[in-house]
C-alpha positions in Angstrom: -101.0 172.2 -39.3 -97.6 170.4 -40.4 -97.7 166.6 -40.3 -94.3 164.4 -40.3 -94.0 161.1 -41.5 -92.9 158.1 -38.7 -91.7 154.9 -40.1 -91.8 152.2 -38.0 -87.8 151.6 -39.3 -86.7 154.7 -37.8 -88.4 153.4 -34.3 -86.7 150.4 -34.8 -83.6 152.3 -35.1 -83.8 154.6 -32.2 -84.6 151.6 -30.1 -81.6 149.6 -31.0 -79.3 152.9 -30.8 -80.9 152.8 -26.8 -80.2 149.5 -26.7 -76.7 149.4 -27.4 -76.4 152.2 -24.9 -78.1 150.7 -22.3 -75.7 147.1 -23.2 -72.5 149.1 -22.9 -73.6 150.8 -19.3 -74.3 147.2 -18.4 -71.0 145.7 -19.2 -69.3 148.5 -17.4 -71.3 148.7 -14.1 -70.8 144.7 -14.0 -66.9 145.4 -14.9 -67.1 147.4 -11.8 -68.8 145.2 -9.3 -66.5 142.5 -10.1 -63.0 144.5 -10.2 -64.3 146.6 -7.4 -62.4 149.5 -9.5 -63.2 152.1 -11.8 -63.7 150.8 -15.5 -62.4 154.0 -16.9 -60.3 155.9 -14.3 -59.2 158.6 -16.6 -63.3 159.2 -17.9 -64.5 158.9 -14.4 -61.9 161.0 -12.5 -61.5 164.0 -15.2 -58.8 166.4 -14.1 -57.6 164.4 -10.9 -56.3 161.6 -13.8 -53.0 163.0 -13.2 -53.4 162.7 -9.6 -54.0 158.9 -9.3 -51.3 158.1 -12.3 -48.9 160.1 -9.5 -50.0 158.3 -6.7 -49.8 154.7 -8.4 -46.3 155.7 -9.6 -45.1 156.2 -6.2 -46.7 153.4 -4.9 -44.9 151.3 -7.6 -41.9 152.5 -6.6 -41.7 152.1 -3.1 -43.6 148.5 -3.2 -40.7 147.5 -5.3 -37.9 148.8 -2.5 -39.7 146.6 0.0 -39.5 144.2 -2.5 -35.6 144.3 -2.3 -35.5 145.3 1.1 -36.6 141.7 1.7 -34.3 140.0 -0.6 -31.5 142.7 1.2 -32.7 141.0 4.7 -32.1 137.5 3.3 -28.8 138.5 2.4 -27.4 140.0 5.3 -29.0 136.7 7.4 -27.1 134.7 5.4 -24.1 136.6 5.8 -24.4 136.5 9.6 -24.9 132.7 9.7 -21.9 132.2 7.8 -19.5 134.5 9.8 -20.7 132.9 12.7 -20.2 129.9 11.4 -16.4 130.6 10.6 -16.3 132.4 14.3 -17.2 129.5 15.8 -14.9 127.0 14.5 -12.0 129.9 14.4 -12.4 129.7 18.1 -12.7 125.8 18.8 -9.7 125.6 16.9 -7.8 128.3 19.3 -8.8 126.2 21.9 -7.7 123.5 20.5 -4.0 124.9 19.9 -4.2 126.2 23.4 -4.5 123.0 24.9 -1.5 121.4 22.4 0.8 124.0 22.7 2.8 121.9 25.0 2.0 118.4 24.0 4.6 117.2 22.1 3.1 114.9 19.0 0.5 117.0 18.7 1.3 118.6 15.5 0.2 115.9 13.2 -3.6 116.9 15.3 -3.3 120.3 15.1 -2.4 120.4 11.1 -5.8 117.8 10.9 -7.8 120.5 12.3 -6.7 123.0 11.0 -7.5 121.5 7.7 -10.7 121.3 8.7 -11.2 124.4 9.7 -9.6 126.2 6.2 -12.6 124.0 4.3 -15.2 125.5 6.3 -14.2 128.6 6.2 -13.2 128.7 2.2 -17.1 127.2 1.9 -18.9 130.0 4.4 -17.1 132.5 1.7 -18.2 131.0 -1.1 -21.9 131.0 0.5 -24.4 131.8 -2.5 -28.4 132.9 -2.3 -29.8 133.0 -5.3 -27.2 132.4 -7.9 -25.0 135.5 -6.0 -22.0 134.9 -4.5 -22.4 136.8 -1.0 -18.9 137.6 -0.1 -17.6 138.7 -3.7 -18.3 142.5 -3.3 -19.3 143.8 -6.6 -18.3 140.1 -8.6 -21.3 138.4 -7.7 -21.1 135.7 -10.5 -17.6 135.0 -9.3 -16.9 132.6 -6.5 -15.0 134.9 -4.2 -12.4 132.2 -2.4 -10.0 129.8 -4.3 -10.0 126.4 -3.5 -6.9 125.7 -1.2 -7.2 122.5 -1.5 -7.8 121.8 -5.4 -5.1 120.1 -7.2 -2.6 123.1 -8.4 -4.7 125.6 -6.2 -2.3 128.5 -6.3 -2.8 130.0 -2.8 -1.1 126.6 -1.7 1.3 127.2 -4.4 1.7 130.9 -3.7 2.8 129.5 0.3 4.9 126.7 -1.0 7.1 128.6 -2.8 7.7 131.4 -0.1 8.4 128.7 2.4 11.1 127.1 -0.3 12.5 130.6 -1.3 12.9 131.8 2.6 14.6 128.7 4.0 17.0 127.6 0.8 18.3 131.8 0.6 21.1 132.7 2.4 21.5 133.2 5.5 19.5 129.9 5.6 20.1 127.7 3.2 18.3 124.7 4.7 18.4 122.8 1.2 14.6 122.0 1.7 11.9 121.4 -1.4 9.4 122.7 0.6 6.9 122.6 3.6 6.4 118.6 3.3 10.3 118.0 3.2 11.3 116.0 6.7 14.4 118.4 6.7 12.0 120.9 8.5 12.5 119.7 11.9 16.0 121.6 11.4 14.6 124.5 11.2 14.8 126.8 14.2 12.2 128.9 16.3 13.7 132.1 15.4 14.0 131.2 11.8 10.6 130.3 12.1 10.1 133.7 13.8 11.4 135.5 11.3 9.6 133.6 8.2 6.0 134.1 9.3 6.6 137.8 10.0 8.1 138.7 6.1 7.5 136.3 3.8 4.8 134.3 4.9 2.6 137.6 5.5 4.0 138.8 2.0 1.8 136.0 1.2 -1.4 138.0 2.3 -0.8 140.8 0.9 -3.3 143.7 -0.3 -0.4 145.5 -2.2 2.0 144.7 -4.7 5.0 143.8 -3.3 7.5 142.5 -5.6 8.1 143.5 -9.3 7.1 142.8 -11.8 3.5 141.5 -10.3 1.2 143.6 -11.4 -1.2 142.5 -8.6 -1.1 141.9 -4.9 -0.6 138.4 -3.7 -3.8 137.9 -2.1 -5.6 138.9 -5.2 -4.1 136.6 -7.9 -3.7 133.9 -5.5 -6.3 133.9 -2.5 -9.3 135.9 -3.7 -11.6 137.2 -7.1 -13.7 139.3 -4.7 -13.9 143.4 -5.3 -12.6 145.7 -2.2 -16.4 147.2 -2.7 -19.2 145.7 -0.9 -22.6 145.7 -2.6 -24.8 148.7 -1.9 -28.8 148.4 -1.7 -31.5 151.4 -1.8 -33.6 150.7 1.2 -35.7 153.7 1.2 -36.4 156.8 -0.9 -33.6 158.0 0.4 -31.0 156.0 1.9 -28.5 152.8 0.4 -26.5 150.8 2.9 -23.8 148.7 2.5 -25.4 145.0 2.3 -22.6 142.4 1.7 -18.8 142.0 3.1 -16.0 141.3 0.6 -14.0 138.5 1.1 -10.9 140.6 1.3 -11.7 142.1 4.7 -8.8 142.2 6.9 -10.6 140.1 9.4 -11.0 136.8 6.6 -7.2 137.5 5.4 -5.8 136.9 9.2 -7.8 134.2 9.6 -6.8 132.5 6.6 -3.0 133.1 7.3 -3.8 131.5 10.9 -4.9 128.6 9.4 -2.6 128.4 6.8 0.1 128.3 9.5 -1.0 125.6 11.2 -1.5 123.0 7.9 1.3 124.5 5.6 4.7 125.0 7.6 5.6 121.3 7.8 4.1 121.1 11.3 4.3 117.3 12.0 7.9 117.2 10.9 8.6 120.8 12.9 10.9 120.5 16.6 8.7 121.0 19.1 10.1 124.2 20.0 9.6 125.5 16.5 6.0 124.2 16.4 5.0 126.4 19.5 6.3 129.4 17.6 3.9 128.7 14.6 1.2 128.0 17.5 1.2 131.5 19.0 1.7 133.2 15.9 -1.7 131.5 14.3 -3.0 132.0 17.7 -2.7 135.1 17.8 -3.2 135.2 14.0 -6.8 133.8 14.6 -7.5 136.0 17.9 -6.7 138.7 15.6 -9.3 137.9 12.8 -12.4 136.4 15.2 -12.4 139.8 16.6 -12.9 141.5 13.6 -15.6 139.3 12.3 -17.4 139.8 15.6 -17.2 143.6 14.7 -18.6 142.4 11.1 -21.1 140.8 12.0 -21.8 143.8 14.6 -21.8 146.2 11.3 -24.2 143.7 9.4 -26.4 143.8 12.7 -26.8 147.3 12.3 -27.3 147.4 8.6 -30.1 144.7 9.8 -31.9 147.2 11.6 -31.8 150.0 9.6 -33.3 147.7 6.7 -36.4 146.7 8.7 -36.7 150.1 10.4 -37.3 151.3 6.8 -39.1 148.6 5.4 -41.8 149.1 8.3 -41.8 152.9 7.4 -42.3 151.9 3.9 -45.3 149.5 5.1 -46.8 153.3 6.6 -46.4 154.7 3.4 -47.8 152.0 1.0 -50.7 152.5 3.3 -51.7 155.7 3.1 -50.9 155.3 -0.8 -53.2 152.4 -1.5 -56.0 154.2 1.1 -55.7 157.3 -1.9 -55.3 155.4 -4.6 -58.6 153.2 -3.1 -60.3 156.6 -2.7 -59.9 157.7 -6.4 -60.1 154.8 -8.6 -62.8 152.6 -6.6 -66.3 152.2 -5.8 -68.7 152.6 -4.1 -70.2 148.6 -3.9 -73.3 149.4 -2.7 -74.5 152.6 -5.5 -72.9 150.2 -8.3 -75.3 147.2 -7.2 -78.1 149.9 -7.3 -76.9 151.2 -10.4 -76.1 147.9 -12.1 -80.1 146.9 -11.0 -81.3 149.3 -12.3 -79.6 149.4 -15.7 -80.8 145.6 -15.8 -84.6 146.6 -15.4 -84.3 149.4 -18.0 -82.5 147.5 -20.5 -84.7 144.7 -19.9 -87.6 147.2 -20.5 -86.2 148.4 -23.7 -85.9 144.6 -25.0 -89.3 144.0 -24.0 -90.6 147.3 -25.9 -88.5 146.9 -28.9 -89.8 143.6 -29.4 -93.7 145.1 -29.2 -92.6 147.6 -31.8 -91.0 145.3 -34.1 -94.6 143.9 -34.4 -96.2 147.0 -35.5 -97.3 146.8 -38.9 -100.3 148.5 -40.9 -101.2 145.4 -42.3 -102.9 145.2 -38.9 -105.2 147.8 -39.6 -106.3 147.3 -43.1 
């Protein structure tokens, strides 16, 4: 018969050891009733780790599209409410010259309005949301439109100095220091005519048109605004064009409209000559509301598309999170069970620990 020797130590040893185990399964079953989650996904799940990093990844990544999808959506609202904004006072002001055409002494009104009208419109352009300039294309830190009415603006200057050039050149030679001079009521229609047909569009221009500028009039003058609108990922798999530039076709006749109203000398103009820069910006303005109905008809569909995708990505979160849920949680009701019952044994194990810590042979002798 062997014997073996038990000190009480090495119970007291194996006791704590059990202790500490039970502890630790404690803390992590009460992790998991509070988080609802998994306290170690990768020890729990094993092999399928990989499959719940995937999942989460994706998840990530498409939460973070509907994240900008939404700041996309703010954009393009913005957007609209500014071009309708600038439709709407285009058009009062085309009714407007509509109804002065023929009134002599209307100028003077007319130039007023317009003046109006070029501040609005120079402000919807320089609309910002969030720090980003809306209508700049790809130079959102850059306000898009120039001031026209800043003291030196050189848009102004730009149209001061074609007006001078045009009617002091021969065959003209009108003598005139520019658009403020009362000399202009010498001026004829058909000078007129021809002024705001060359020149004054040169003004407006996309393309270089006299060397040695290196750049076309509209840019170094009118706007800092890229040709390329701002693009935005709205899905996994498809980007749209979310902004307009400032240097759309439609903004550049509309400007020129207005421009003709409050910087050809109007009030001093004959009457005749007045009508002729009436139905030019008239038909100047007609020209750009138009196409800024078919912008804001472009941005509506861009609109749609955006929320058509952020309510598919809304699906696919979904199911996602429903996977992800399936993997990495638990199950609330076996972890209150479990969590119990660690309780009671570890509260056993206290309780017996403590009798065995008490055991001593001086109790026998």
């Amino acid at each position: 018969m062997k014997t073996t020797f038990v000190s009480t130590i090495a119970l007291s040893d194996s006791a704590r050891a059990q202790l500490m185990k039970q502890t630790s399964l404690l803390n992590r079953l009460q992790v998991e009733m509070a988080s609802g989650r998994k306290a170690d996904v990768g020890l729990d799940l094993g092999g399928r780790t990989g499959e719940a990093v995937s999942l989460r990844s994706e998840f990530i990544f498409l939460n973070s599209i509907k994240d900008t999808n939404e700041l996309t959506a703010s954009r393009l609202d913005v957007s609209q409410a500014a071009m309708g904004d600038i439709k709407d006072t285009v058009q009062d002001l085309v009714a407007s010259l509509i109804a002065m055409r023929d009134t002599e002494g209307s100028a003077d009104l007319a130039a007023n309005e317009a003046s109006g009208a070029m501040d609005l419109f120079l402000s919807r352009l320089n609309t910002q949301l969030n720090g980003s300039y809306l209508f700049g294309g790809l130079n959102v830190d850059q306000q898009p439109m120039t001031d026209f009415f800043a003291p030196g603006a050189p848009n102004k200057a730009a149209m001061d100095a074609a007006f001078t050039a045009f009617f002091n050149a021969p065959p003209y030679s009108y003598g005139l220091t520019g658009p403020d001079d009362p000399g202009v009521s010498v001026i004829t229609a058909a000078d007129m005519d021809a002024f705001l047909t060359t020149d004054f569009e040169d003004v407006f221009s996309t393309t270089v048109i006299t060397p040695p500028a290196t750049e076309p009039n509209w840019a170094a003058n009118w706007s800092s605004a890229s040709d390329q609108p701002m693009t935005a990922r709205i899905s996994a798999q498809e980007s749209v064009s979310s902004s307009v530039s400032a240097n759309e076709r439609a903004f550049r006749d509309i400007a020129a409209g207005l421009a003709m109203v409050m910087g050809t000398g109007a009030d001093n103009l004959d009457h005749e000559t007045f009508k002729v820069v009436v139905d030019k910006a008239i038909q100047k303005l007609g020209t750009g509301i138009n196409s800024v109905v078919g912008l804001m008809g472009q941005l509506g569909g861009v609109q749609e598309r955006v929320k058509n995708a952020s309510e598919s990505l809304s699906v696919q979160t979904d199911l996602l999170n429903k996977r992800i849920n399936g993997l990495e949680n638990v199950n609330p009701e076996e972890t209150a069970i479990r969590l119990n019952t660690a309780l009671t044994q570890l509260e056993t194990s206290y309780a017996v620990s403590a009798r065995m810590q008490r055991l001593s042979l001086l109790n026998y002798l």
